[in-house]
TORDO-393957 format. One line per field, with one value per atom (N, C-alpha, C, O): atom name; residue number from 1; residue in one letter; x, y, z. Coordinates in pm, 1 decimal. Example, Ala and Ser with C-alpha at 12.3 -4.5 7.8 and 13.67 -1.06 7.14 Angstrom:
// TORDO-393957
atom c(N, CA, C, O, N, CA, C, O) .
nr c(1, 1, 1, 1, 2, 2, 2, 2) .
rest c(A, A, A, A, S, S, S, S) .
X c(1319.0, 1230.0, 1320.0, 1423.6, 1285.0, 1367.0, 1290.0, 1340.9) .
Y c(-569.0, -450.0, -330.0, -331.9, -225.0, -106.0, 3.0, 113.8) .
Z c(780.0, 780.0, 780.0, 846.5, 708.0, 714.0, 787.0, 803.9) .
This chain:
// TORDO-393957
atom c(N, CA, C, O, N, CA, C, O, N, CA, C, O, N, CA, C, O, N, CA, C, O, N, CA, C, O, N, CA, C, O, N, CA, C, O, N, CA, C, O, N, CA, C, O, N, CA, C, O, N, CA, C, O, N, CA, C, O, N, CA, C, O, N, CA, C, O, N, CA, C, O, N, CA, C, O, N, CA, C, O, N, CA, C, O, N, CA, C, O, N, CA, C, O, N, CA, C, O, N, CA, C, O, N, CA, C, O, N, CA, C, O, N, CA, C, O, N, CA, C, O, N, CA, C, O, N, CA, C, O, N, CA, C, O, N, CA, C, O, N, CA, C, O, N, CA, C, O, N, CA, C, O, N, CA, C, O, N, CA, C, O, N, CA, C, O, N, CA, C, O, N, CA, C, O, N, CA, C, O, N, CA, C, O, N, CA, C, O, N, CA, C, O, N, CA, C, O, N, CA, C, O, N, CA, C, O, N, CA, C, O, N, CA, C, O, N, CA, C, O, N, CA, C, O, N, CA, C, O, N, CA, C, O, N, CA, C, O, N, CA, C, O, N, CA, C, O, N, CA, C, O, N, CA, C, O, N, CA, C, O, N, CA, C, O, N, CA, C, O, N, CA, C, O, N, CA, C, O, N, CA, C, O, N, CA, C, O, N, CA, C, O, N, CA, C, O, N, CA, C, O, N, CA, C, O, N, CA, C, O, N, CA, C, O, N, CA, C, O, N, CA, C, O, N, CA, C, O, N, CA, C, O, N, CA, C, O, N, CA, C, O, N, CA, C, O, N, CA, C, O, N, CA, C, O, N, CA, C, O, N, CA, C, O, N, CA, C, O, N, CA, C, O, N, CA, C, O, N, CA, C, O, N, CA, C, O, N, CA, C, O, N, CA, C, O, N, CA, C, O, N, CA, C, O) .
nr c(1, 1, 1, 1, 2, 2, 2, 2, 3, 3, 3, 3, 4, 4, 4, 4, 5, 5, 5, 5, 6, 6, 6, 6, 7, 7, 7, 7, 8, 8, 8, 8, 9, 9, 9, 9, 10, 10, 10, 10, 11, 11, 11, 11, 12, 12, 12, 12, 13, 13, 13, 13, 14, 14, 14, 14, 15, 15, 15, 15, 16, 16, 16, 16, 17, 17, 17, 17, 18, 18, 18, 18, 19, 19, 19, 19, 20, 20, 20, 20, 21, 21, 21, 21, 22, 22, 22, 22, 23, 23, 23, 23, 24, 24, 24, 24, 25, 25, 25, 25, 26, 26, 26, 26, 27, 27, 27, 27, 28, 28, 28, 28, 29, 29, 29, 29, 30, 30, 30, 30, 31, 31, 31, 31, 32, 32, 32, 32, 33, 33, 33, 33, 34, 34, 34, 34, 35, 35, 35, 35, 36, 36, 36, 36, 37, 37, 37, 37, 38, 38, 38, 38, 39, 39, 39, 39, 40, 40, 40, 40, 41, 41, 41, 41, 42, 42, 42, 42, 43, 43, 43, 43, 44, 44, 44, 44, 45, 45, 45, 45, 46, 46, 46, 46, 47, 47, 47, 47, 48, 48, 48, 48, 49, 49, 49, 49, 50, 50, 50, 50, 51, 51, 51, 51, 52, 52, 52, 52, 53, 53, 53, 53, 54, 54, 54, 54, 55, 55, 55, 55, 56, 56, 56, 56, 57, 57, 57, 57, 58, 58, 58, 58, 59, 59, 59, 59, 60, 60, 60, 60, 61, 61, 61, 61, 62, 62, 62, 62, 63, 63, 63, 63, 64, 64, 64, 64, 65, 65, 65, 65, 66, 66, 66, 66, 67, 67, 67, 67, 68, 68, 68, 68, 69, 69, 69, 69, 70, 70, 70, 70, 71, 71, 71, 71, 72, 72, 72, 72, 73, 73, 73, 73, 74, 74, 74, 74, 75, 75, 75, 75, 76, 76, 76, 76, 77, 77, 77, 77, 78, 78, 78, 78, 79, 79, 79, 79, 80, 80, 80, 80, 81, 81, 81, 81, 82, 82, 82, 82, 83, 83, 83, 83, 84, 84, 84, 84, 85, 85, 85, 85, 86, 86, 86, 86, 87, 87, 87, 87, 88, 88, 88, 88, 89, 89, 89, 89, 90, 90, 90, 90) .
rest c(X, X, X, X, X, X, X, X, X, X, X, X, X, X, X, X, X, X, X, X, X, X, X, X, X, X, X, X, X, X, X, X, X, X, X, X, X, X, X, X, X, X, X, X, X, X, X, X, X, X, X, X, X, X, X, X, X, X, X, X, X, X, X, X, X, X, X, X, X, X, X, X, X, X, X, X, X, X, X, X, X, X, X, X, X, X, X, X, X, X, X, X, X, X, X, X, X, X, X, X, X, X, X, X, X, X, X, X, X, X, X, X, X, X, X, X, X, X, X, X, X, X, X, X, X, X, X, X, X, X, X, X, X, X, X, X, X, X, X, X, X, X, X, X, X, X, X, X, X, X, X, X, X, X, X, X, X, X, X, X, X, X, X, X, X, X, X, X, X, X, X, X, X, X, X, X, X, X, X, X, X, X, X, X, X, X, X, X, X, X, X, X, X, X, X, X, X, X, X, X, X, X, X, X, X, X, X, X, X, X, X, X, X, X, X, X, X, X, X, X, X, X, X, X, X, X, X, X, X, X, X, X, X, X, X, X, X, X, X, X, X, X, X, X, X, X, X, X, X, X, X, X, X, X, X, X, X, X, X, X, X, X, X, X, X, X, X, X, X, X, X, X, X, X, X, X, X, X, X, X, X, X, X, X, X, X, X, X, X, X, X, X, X, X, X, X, X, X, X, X, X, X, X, X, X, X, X, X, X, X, X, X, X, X, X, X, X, X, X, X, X, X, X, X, X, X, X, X, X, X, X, X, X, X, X, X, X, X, X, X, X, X, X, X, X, X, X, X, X, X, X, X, X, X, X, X, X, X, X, X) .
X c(-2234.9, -2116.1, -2124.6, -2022.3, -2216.2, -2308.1, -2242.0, -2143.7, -2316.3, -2285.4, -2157.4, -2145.9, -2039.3, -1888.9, -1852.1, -1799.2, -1898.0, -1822.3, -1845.6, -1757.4, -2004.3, -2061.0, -2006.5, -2059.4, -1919.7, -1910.9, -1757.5, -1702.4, -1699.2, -1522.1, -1503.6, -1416.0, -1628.2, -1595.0, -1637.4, -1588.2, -1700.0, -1694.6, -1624.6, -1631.0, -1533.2, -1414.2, -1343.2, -1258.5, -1344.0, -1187.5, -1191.6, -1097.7, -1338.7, -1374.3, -1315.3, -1212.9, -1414.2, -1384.2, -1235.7, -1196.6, -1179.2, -1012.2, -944.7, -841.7, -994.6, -903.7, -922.9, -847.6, -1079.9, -1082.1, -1013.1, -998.5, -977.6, -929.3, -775.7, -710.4, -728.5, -587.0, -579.8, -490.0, -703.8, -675.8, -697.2, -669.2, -740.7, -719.1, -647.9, -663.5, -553.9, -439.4, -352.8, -279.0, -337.0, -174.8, -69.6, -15.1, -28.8, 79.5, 98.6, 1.1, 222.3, 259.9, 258.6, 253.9, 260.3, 314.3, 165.8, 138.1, 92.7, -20.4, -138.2, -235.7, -76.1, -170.7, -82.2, -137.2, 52.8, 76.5, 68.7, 105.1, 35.2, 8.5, -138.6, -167.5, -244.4, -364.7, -388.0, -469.7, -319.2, -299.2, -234.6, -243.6, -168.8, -137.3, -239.9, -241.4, -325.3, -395.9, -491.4, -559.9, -554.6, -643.0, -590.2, -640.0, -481.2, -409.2, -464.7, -515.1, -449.6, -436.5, -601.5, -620.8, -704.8, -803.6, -837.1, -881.1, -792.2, -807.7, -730.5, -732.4, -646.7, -605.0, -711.2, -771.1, -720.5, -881.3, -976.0, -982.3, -1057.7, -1132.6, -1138.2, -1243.7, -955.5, -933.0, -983.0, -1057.4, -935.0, -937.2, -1096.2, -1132.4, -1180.4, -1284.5, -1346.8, -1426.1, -1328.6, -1368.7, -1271.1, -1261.0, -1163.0, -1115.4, -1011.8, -1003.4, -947.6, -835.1, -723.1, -672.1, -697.7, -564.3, -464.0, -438.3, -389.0, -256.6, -296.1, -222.2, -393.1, -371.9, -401.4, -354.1, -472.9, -469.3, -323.3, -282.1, -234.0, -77.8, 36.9, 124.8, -40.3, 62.7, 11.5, 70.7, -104.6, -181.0, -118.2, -87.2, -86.0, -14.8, 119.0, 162.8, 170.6, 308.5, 366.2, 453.7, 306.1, 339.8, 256.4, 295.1, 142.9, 36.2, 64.4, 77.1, 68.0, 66.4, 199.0, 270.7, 256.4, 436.3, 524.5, 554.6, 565.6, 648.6, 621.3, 697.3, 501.3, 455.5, 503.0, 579.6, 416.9, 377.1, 527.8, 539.1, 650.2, 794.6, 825.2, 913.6, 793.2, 877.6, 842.1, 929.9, 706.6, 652.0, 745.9, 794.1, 754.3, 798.3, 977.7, 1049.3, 1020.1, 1195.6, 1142.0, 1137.7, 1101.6, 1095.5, 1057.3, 1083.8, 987.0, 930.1, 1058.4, 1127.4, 1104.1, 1251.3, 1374.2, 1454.1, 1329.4, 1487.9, 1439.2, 1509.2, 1321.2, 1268.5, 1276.1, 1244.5, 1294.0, 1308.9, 1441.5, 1474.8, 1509.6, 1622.0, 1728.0, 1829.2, 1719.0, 1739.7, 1710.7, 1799.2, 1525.4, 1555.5, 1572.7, 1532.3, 1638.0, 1726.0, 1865.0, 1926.8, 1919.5, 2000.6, 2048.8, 2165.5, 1922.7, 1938.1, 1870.9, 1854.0, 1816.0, 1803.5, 1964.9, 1987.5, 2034.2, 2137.7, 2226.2, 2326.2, 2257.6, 2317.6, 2304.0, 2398.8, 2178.9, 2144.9, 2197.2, 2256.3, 2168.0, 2220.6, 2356.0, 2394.9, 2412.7, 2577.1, 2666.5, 2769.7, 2553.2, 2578.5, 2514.9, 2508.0, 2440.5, 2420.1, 2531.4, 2527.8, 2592.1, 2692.8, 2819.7, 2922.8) .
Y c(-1430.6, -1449.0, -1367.3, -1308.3, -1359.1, -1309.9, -1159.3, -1111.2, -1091.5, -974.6, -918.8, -801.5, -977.2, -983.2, -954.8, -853.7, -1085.3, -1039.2, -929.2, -856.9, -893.7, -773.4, -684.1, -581.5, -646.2, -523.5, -517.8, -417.3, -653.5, -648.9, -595.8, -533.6, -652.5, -604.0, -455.1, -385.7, -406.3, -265.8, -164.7, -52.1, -213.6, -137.7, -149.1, -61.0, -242.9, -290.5, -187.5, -112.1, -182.8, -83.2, 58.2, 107.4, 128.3, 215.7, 278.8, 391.9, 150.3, 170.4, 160.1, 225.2, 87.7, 129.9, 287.2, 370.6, 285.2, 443.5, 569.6, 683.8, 524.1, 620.5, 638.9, 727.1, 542.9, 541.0, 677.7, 759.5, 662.3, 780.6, 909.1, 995.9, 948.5, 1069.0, 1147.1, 1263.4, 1053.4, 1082.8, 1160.4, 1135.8, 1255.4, 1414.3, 1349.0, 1383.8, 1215.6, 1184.2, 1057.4, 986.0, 996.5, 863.1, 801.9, 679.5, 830.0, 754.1, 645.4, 525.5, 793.4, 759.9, 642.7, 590.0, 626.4, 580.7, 477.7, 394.3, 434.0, 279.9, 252.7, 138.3, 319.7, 272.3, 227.2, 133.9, 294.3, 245.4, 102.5, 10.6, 122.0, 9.3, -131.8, -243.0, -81.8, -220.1, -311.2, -432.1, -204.6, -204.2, -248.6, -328.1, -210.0, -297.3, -461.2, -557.6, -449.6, -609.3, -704.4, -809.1, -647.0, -697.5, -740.3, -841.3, -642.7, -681.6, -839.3, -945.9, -793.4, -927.8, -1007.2, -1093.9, -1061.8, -1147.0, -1214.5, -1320.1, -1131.1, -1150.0, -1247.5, -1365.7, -1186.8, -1250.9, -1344.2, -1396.4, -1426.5, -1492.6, -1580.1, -1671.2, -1555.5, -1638.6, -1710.1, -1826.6, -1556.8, -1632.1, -1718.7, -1804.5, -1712.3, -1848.5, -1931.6, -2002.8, -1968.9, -2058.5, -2130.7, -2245.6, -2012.3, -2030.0, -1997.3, -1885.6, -2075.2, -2033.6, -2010.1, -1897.7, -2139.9, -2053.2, -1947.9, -1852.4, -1915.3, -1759.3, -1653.5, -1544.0, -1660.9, -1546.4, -1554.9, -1442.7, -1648.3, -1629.5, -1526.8, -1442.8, -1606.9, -1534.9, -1413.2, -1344.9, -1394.3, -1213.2, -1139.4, -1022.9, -1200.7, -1150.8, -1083.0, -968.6, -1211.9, -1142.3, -1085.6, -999.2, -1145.4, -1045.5, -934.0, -857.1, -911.9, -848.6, -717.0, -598.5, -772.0, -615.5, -630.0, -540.6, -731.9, -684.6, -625.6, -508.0, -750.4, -721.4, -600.8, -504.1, -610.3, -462.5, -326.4, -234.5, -355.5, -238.9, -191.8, -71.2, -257.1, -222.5, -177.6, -91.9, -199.4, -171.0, -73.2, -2.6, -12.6, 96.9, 219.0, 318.0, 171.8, 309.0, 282.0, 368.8, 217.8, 233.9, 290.5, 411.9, 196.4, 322.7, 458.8, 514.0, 557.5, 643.8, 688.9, 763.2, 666.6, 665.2, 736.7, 830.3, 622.9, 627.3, 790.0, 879.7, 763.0, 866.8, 1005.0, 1092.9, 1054.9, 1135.6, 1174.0, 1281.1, 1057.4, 1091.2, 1135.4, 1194.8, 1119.6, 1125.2, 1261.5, 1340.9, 1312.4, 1480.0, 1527.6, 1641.7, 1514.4, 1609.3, 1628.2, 1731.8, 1509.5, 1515.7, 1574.6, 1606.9, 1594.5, 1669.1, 1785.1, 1830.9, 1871.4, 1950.7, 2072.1, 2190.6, 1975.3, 2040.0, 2015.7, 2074.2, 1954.1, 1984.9, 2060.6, 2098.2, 2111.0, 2232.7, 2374.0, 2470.0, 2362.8, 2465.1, 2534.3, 2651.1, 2411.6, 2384.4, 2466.4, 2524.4, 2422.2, 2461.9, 2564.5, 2593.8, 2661.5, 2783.3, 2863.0, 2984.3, 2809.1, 2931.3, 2912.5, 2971.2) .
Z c(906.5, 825.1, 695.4, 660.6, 632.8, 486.4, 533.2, 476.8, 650.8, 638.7, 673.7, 638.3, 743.7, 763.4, 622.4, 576.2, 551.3, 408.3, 357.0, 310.9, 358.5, 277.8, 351.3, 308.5, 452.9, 531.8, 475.1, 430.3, 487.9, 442.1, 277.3, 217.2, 242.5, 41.2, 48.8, -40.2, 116.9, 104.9, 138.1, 88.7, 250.4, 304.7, 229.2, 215.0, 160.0, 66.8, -20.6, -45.6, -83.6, -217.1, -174.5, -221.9, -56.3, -7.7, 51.4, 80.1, 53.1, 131.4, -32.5, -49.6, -142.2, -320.5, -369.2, -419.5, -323.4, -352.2, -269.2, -312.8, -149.8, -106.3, -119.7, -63.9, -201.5, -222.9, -339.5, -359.0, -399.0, -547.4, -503.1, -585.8, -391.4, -287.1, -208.7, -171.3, -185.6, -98.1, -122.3, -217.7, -59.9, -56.2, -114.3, -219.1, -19.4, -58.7, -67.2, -44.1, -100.9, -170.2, -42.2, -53.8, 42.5, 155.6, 204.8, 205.3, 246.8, 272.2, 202.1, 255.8, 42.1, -20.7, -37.0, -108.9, 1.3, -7.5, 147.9, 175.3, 243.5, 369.8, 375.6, 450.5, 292.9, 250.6, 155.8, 160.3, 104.3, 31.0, 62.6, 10.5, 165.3, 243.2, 328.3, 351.7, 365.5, 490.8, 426.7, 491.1, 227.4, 176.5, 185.0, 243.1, 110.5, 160.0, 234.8, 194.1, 403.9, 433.2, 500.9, 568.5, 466.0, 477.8, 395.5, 438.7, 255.9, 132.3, 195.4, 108.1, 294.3, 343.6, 437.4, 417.1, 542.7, 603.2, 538.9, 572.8, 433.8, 330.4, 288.0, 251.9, 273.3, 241.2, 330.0, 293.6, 500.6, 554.6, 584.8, 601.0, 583.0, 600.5, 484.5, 523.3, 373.0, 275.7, 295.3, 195.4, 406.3, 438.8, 306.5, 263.1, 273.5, 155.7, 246.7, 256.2, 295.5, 445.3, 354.4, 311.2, 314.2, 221.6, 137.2, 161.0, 33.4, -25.6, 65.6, 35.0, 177.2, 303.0, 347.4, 376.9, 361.6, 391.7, 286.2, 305.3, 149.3, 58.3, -6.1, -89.7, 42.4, 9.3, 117.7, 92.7, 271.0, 374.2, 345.5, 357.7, 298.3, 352.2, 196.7, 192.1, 72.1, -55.9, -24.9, 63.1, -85.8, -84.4, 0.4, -30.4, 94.1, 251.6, 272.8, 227.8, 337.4, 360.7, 266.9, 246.3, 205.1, 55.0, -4.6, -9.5, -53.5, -194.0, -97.8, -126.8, 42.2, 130.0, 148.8, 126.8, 184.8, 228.3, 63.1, 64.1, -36.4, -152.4, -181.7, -231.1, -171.5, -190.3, -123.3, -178.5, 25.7, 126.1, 91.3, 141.1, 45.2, -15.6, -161.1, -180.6, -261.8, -345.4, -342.2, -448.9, -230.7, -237.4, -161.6, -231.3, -50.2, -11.0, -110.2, -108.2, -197.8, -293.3, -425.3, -472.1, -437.0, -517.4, -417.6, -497.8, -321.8, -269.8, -203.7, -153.0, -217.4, -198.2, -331.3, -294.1, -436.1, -594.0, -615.7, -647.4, -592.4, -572.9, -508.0, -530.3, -373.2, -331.9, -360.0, -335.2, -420.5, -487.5, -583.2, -605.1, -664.0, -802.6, -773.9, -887.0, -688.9, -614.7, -574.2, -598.9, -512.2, -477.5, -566.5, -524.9, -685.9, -776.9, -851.1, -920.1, -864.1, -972.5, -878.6, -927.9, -766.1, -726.1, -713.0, -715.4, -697.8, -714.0, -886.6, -920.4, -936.4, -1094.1, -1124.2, -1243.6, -1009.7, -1033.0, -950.3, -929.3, -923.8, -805.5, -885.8, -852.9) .
């Protein structure tokens, strides 16, 4: 059991650090979910059932979906303003 945990706290570490690596936004809130949802895991095994539920579905669902609409909406904004500048060069 000892070493489950010691193997889960190190992925977790290793899966925060690799969020500060990442090309792109996408990738590093898809990493970041996926830490989530390990710490949900964790949870479960010290047998904290409801905060392994609400690290679930805030934590990794919630954050993880708000991330990929805001990155969404932020990319959709410059292309927007993208083709308006161009508009106002012609």
């Amino acid at each position: 059991m000892i070493y489950l945990v010691i193997a889960m706290s190190i992925l977790m570490i290793l899966g925060s650090a690799a969020v500060l690596f990442q090309k792109t936004l996408r990738k590093a809130a898809l990493i970041s979910g996926i830490v989530s949802l390990m710490a949900a895991g964790f949870f479960v095994l010290m047998k904290a059932y409801d905060v392994a539920i609400t690290e679930a579905s805030i934590g990794a669902m919630l954050t993880t979906a708000l991330y990929f609409f805001s990155i969404k909406r932020i990319e959709e904004i410059e292309k927007n303003a993208e083709a308006e500048t161009k508009n106002e060069g012609k």
